[in-house]
ROVEX-433570 format. One record per residue (C-alpha): residue number from 1; residue in one letter; x, y, z. Coordinates in steps of 0.25 Angstrom, whole numbers. Layout:
residues N
@n: NUM, res: A, X: X, Y: Y, Z: Z
...
END
This chain:
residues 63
@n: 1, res: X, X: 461, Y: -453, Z: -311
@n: 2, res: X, X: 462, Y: -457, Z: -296
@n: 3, res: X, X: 453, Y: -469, Z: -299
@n: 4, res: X, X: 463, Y: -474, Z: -309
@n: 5, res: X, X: 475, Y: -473, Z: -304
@n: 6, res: X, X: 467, Y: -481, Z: -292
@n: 7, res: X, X: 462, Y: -492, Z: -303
@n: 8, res: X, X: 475, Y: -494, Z: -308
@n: 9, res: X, X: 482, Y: -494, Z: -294
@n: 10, res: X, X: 471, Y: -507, Z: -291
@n: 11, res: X, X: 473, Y: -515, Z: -303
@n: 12, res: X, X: 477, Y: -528, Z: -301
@n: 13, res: X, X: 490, Y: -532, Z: -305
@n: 14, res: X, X: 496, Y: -517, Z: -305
@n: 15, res: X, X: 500, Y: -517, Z: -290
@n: 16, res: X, X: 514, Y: -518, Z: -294
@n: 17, res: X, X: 515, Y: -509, Z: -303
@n: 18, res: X, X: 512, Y: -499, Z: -291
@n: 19, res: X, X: 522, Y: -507, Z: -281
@n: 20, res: X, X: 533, Y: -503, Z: -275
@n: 21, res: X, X: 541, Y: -511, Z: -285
@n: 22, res: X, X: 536, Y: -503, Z: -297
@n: 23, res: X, X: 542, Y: -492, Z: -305
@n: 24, res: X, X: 533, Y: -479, Z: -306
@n: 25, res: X, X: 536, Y: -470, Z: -319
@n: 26, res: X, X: 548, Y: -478, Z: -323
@n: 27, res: X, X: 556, Y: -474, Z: -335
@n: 28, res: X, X: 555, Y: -483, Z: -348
@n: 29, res: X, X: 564, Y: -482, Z: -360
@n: 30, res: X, X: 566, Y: -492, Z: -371
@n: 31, res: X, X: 572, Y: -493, Z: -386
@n: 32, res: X, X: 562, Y: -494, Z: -396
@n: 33, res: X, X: 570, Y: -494, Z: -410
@n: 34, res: X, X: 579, Y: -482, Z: -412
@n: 35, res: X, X: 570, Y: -476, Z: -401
@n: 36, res: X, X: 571, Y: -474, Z: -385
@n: 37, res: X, X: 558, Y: -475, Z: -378
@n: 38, res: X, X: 555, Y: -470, Z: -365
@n: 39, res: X, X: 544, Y: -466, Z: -354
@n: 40, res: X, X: 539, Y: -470, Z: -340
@n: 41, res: X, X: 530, Y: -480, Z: -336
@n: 42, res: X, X: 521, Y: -478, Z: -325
@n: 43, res: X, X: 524, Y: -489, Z: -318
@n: 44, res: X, X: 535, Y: -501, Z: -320
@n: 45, res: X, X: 536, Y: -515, Z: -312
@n: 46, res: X, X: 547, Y: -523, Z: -315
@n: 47, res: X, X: 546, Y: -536, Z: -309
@n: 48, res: X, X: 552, Y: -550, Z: -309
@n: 49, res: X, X: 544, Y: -556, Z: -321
@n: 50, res: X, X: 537, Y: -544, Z: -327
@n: 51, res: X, X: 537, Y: -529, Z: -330
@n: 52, res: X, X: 524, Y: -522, Z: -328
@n: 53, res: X, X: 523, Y: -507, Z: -331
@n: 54, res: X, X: 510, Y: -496, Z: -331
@n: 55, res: X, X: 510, Y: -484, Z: -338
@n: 56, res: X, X: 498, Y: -474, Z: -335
@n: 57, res: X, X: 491, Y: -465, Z: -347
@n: 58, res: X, X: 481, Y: -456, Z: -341
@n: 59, res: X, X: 467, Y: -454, Z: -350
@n: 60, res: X, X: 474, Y: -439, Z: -354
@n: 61, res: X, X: 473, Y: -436, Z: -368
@n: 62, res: X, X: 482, Y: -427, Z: -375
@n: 63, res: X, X: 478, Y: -420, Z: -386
END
């Protein structure tokens, strides 16, 4: 697990994300319909001229 959270912290264009600028498990909501979605995503930049977000999903399967 170690080695890819390592990967992920080295690839190109992601250095942002884990800036001191960025948003770690920042709250989402948003209406979809009649319905109000929600959640947190990992991490969250907000910058001038984009919006770039991550969210990690380990390999666990649930039954």
């Amino acid at each position: 697990m170690a080695a890819e959270a390592l990967t992920v912290l080295e690839t190109p264009g992601l250095e942002a994300l884990f800036g001191p600028e960025a948003f770690a498990e920042a709250p989402v909501a948003a209406i979809l319909g009649d319905r109000v979605v929600q959640g947190r995503i990992d991490r969250l930049l907000i910058a001038a001229d984009h919006v770039q977000f991550i969210d990690f999903k380990t390999s666990l399967r649930i039954p």
